[in-house]
C-alpha positions in Angstrom: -21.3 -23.5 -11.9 -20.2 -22.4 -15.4 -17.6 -19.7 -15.6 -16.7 -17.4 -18.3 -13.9 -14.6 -18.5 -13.9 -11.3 -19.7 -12.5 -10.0 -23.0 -10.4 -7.2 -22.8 -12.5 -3.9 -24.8 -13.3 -3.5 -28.4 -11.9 -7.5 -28.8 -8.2 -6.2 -27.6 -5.9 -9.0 -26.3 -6.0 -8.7 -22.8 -2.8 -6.9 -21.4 -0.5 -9.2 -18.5 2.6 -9.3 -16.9 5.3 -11.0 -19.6 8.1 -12.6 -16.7 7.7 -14.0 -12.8 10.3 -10.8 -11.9 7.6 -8.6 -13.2 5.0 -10.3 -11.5 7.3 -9.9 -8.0 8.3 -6.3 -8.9 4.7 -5.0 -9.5 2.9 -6.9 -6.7 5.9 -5.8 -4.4 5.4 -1.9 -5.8 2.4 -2.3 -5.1 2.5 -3.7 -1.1 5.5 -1.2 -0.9 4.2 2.4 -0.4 4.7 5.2 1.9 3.9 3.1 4.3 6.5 1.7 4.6 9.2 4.2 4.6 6.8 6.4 7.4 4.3 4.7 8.7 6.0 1.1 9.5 9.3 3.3 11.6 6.6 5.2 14.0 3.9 2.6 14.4 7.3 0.8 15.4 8.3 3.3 17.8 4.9 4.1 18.8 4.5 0.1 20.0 7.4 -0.5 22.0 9.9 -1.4 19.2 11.1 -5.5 18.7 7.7 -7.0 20.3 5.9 -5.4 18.1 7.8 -6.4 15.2 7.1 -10.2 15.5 3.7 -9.5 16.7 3.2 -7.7 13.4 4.7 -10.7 11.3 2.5 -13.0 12.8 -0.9 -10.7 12.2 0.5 -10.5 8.7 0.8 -14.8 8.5 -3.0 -14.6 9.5 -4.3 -12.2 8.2 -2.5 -9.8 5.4 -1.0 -13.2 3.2 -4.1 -14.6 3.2 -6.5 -12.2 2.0 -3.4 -11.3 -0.6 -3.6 -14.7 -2.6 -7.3 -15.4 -2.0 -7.5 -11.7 -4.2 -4.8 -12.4 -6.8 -6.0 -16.2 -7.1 -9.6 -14.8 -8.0 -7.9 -12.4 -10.4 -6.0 -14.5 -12.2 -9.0 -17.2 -12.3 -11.4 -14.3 -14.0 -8.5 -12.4 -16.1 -11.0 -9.4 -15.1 -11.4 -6.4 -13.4 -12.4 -6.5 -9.6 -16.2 -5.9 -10.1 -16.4 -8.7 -13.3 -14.1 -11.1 -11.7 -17.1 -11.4 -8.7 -19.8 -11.4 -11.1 -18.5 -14.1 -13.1 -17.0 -16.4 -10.4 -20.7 -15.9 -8.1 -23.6 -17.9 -8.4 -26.0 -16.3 -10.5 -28.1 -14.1 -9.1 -25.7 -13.4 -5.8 -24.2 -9.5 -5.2 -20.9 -10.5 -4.3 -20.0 -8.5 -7.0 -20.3 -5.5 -4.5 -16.9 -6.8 -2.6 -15.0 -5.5 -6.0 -17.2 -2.4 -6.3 -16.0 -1.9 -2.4 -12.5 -1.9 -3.5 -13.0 0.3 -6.7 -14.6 3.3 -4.2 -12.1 2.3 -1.7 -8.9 3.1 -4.3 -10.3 6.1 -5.5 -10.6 7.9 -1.9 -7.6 6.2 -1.1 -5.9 7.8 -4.4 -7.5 11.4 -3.7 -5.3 11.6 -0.1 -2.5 9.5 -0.9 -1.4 11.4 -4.2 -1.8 14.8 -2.1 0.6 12.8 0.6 2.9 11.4 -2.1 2.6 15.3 -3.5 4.5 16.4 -0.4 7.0 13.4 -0.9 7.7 14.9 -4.4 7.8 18.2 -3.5 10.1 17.2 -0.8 12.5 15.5 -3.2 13.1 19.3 -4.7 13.4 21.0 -1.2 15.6 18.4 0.0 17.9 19.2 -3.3 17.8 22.8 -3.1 18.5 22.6 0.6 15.5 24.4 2.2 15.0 22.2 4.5 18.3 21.6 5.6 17.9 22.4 9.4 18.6 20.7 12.8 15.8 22.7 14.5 12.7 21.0 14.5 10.8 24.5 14.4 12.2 25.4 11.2 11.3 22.0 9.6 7.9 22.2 10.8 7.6 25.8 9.7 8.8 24.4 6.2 6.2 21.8 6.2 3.6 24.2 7.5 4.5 26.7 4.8 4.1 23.4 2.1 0.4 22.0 3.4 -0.9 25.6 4.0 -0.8 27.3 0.0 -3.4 25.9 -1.7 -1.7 26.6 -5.2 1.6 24.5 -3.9 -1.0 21.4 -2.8 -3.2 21.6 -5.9 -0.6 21.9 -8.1 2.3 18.5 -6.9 -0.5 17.2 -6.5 -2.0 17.5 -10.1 1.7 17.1 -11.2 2.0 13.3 -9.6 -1.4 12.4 -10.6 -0.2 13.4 -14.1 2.7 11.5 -13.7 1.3 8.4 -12.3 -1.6 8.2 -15.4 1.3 8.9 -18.2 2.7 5.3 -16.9 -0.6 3.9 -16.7 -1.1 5.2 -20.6 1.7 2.7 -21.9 -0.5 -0.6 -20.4 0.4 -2.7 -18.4 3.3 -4.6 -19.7 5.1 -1.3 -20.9 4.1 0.8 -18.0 3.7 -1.1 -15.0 5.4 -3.5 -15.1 8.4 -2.2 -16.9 8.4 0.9 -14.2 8.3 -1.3 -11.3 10.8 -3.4 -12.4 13.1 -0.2 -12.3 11.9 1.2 -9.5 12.0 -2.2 -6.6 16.2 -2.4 -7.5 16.3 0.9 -6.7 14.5 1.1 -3.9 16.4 -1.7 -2.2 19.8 0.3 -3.4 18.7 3.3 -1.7 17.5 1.8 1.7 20.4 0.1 1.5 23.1 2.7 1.1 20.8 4.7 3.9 21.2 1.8 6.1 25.2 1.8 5.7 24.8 5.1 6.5 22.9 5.3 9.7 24.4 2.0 11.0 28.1 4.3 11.2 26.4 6.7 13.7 26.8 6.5 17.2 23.3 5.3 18.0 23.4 2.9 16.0 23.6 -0.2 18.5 20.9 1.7 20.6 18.2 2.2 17.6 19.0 -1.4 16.4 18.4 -2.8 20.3 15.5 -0.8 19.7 14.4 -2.3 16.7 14.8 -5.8 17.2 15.5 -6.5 21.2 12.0 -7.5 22.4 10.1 -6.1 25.3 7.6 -8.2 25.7 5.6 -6.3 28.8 4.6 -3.9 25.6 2.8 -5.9 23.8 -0.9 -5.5 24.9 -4.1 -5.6 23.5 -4.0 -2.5 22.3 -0.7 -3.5 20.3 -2.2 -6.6 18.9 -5.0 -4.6 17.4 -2.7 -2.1 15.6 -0.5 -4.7 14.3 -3.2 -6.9 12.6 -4.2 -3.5 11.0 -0.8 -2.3 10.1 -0.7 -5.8 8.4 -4.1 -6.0 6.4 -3.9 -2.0 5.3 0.1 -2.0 4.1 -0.1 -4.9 1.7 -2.9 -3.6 -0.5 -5.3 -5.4 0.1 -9.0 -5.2 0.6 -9.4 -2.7 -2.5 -9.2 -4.4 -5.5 -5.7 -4.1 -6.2 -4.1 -7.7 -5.9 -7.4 -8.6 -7.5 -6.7 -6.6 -10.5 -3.1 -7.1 -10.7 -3.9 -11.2 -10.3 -5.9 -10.8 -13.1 -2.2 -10.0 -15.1 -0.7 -13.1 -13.7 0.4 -15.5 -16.1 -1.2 -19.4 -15.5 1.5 -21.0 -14.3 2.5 -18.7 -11.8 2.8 -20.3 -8.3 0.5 -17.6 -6.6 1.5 -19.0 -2.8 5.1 -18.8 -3.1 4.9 -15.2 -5.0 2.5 -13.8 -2.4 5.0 -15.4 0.3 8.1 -13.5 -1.4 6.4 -10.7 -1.6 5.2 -10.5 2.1 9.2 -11.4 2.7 10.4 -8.6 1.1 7.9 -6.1 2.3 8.9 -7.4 6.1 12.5 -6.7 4.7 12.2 -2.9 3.4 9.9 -2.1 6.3 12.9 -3.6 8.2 15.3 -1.5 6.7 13.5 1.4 6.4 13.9 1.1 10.7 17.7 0.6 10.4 17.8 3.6 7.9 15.5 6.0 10.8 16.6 4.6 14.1 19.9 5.0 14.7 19.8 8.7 13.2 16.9 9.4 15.6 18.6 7.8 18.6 21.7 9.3 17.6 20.5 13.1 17.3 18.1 12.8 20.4 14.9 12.6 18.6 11.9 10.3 19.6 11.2 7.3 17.5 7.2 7.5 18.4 6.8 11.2 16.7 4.2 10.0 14.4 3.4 11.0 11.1 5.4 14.1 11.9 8.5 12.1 11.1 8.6 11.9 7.6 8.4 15.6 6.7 9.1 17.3 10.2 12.1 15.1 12.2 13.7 13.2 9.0 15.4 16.7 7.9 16.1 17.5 11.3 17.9 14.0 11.6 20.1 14.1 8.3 21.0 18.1 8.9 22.9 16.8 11.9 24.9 14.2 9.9 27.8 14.6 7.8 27.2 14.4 4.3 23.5 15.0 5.7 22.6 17.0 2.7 23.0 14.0 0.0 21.8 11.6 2.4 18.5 13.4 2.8 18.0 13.7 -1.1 18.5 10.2 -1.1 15.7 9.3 1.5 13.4 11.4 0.1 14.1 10.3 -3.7 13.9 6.9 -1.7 9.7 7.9 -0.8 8.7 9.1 -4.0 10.2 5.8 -5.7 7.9 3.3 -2.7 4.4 6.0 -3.6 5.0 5.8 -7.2 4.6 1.5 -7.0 2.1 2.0 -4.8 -0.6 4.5 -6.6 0.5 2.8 -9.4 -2.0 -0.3 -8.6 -4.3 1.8 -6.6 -5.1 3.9 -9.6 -5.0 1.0 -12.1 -8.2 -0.8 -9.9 -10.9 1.9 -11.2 -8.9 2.6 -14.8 -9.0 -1.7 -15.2 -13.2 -1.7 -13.8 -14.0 1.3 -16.0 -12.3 0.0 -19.3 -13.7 -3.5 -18.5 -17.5 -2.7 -17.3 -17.9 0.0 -19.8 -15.9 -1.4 -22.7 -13.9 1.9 -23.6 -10.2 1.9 -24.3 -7.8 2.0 -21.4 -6.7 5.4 -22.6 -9.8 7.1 -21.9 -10.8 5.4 -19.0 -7.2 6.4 -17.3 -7.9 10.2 -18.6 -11.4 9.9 -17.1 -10.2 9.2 -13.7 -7.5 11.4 -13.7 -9.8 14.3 -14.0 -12.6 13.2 -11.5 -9.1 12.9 -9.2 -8.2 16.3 -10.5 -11.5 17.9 -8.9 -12.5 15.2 -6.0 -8.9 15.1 -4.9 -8.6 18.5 -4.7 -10.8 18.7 -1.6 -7.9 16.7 -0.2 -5.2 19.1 -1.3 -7.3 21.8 0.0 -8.1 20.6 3.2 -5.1 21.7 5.2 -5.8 25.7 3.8 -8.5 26.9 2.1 -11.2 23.9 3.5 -9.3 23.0 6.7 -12.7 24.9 8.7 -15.2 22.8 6.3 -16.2 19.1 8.0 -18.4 16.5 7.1 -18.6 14.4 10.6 -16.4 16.4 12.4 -13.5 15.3 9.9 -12.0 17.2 6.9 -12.2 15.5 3.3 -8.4 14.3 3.9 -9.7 12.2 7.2 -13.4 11.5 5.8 -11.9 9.9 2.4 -9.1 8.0 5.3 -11.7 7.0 7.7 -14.6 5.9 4.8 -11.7 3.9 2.9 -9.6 2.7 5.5 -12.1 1.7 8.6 -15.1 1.0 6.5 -14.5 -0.1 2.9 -11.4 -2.0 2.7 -11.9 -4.1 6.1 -15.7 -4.8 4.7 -14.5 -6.2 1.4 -12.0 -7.8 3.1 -13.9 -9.8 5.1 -16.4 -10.9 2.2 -14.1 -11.9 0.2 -13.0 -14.3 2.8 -17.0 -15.7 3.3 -16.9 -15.8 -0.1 -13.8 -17.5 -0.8 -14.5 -20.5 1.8 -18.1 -20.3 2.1 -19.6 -19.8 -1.5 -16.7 -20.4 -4.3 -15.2 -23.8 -2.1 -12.2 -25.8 -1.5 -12.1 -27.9 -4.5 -11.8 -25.0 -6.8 -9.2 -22.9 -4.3 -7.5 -26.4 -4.3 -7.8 -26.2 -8.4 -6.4 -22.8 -8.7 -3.7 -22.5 -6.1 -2.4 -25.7 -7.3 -2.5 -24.4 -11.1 -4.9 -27.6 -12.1 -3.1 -30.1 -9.6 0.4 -29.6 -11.4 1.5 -28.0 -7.9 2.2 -30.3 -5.0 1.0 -27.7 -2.5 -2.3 -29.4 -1.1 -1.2 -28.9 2.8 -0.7 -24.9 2.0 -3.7 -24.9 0.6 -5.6 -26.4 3.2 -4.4 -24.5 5.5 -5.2 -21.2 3.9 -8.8 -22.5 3.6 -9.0 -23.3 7.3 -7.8 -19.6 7.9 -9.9 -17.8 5.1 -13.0 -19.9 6.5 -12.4 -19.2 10.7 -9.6 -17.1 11.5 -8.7 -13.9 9.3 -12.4 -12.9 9.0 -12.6 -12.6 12.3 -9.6 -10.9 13.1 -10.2 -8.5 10.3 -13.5 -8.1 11.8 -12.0 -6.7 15.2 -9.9 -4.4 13.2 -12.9 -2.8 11.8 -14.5 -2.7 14.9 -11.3 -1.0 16.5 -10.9 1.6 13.8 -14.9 2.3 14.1 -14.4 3.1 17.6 -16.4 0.4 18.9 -13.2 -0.6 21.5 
């Protein structure tokens, strides 16, 4: 099958990652997200603590590292955008092309929610300075909260603010931009989870948040459990939406994609760790409940540090903490439609970013809105927020997902996974490679296929 790749627009020198710590900084910005810092601490709680911790590693050994480098190793293969690297690396005539066009409609719902999310990070970042939110009583946060999500001039207008912020880096390239941002931003993230960490491990519920954390019960861990942690694990890294495609298509050649993707998932494990050593032992501490749910971020966390000493810093740190893990991750999930437009229409990058900024501008908006002004309008029962969620997350992502896996093992093959993994056999990394074959072939399809199922409300 003869392959070709695609030239960057107007004959421009495609743009790449220029060092292996920019390649781990920008793939791990990317993995790294809100989710994280919120979502990882109260699925956590939610699932019985330690048990569901190792469950959760071993969903993301089969499933989430899988998919990761079967995406990036297709990337860097067709140094293209998610929708031209399927065309070029499918038999002619085949639509497999429509797993990247998946991903590209999957980012840009996931972008219209999660910037209006990250909007509340941001806006918390300035609350949490001027002290607003500074309260032990759980009323008054959630009032603060409630006050934040309900004017529809305050949600429009972060959330215009972060999208603006997030396309200025994506102007500079990728080199300049995202690269050079994330490798800013991951040291300082790891800083500030650790310092938090120090922090919160000197309270005195400490040793019962950590027992929490990592002192298994396994009588938790149910079906139930090992549903939400092979779904935790495919939707945190990234994948199933074109962005480690994209991103893979920066890589440099001789990149070792298996051990990157494997220090990547390591480090992810390890600020998802210590974003629960940061949020436990306050929580146990001041008597809150670790399984509050997505309430914890914005309602419980400034409830938390107002009871601490130096509470007030602390909290400007956590929140400063948020907005640095959403920044890394919108980063790549706005660069997968800027990359397909600027590569399938052949305009410059600039335009194509300024393109989707506005259709984000007006379709996001619906998102902003949806708490206020279009909270009573519902397409399915759901607002836009939990349409574009639901759509993206229980539909589009887990469908690509498991394509690209058929496609991976069934259509593109062995010998040329086996050719690209091992960078043209100047890797001695046959026995990883046949094992991700054997899972990409048999096992994470499958599982990813139950995930969709569970989030479609089949079981």
């Amino acid at each position: 099958m003869k392959q070709t790749t695609q030239a960057a627009p107007a004959g421009q020198a495609r743009d790449a990652f220029t060092s292996s710590f920019g390649v781990l900084a920008a793939t791990l910005g990317s993995a790294v997200g809100l989710g994280n810092i919120w979502k990882f601490p109260y699925v956590t709680g939610a699932n019985g603590g330690a048990g569901f911790l190792l469950v959760y590693l071993l969903a993301t050994l089969l499933v989430g590292l899988p998919v990761m480098i079967a995406e990036i190793m297709l990337g860097r293969k067709a140094k293209a955008d998610a929708v031209t690297t399927l065309r070029v690396l499918a038999p002619k005539g085949q639509y497999w092309w429509l797993i990247g066009a998946f991903g590209v409609v999957a980012a840009f719902l996931i972008m219209s929610f999660y910037s209006e999310v990250a909007a509340w990070v941001f806006a918390y970042v300035f609350k949490a300075i001027s002290g607003d939110i500074l309260s032990s009583d759980p009323a008054r946060t959630s009032a603060a909260f409630g006050a934040l999500v309900g004017d529809p001039v305050q949600s429009l207008l972060w959330q215009w603010g972060v999208l603006l912020f997030i396309g200025g880096i994506l102007l500079l390239g990728v080199a300049k931009g995202i690269e050079a941002v994330t490798k800013k931003l991951m040291p300082i993230l790891f800083v500030l989870l650790l310092v938090l960490g120090a922090r919160s491990l000197m309270l005195p519920g400490a040793a019962q948040g950590l027992a929490f954390l990592f002192t298994p019960d396994f009588s938790k861990i149910t079906a139930e459990v090992l549903l939400v942690a092979m779904g935790l694990a495919f939707f945190k890294l990234s994948i199933g939406m074109g962005t480690m495609m994209t991103y893979g298509s920066y890589f440099r050649d001789d990149q070792n994609i298996p051990v990157t993707t494997a220090r990547v998932m390591s480090a992810d494990l390890f600020v998802s760790m210590l974003a629960g050593i940061v949020v436990f032992p306050a929580v146990f501490t001041f008597g809150f409940k670790p399984e509050a749910g997505p309430s914890l971020l914005f309602i419980t966390i400034p409830a938390v540090f107002a009871s601490m000493p130096m509470g007030h810093l602390f909290m400007v740190l956590f929140f400063v903490l948020s907005a640095v893990a959403a920044t890394g991750a919108m980063l790549s999930i706005l660069e997968v439609p800027v990359s397909v437009m600027a590569g399938r229409f052949g305009i410059s990058r600039t335009k194509a970013t300024l393109i989707n900024l506005g259709l984000l501008g007006v379709i996001g908006s619906t998102c902003a809105l949806s708490n206020n002004v279009l909270a009573h309008v519902k397409l399915f029962g759901m607002t836009f927020f939990d349409l574009f969620d639901f759509v993206s997350s229980s539909i589009l992502m887990p469908a690509g997902g498991i394509f690209l896996c058929l496609f991976v093992a069934w259509v593109w093959g062995r010998e040329q996974m086996t050719a690209a993994l091992s960078n043209d056999g100047s890797l001695q990394n046959r026995q990883v490679i046949r094992v991700l074959y054997w899972l990409l072939k048999f096992v994470t399809p499958v599982l990813i296929l139950l995930v969709m199922l569970k989030g479609l409300g089949v079981f």
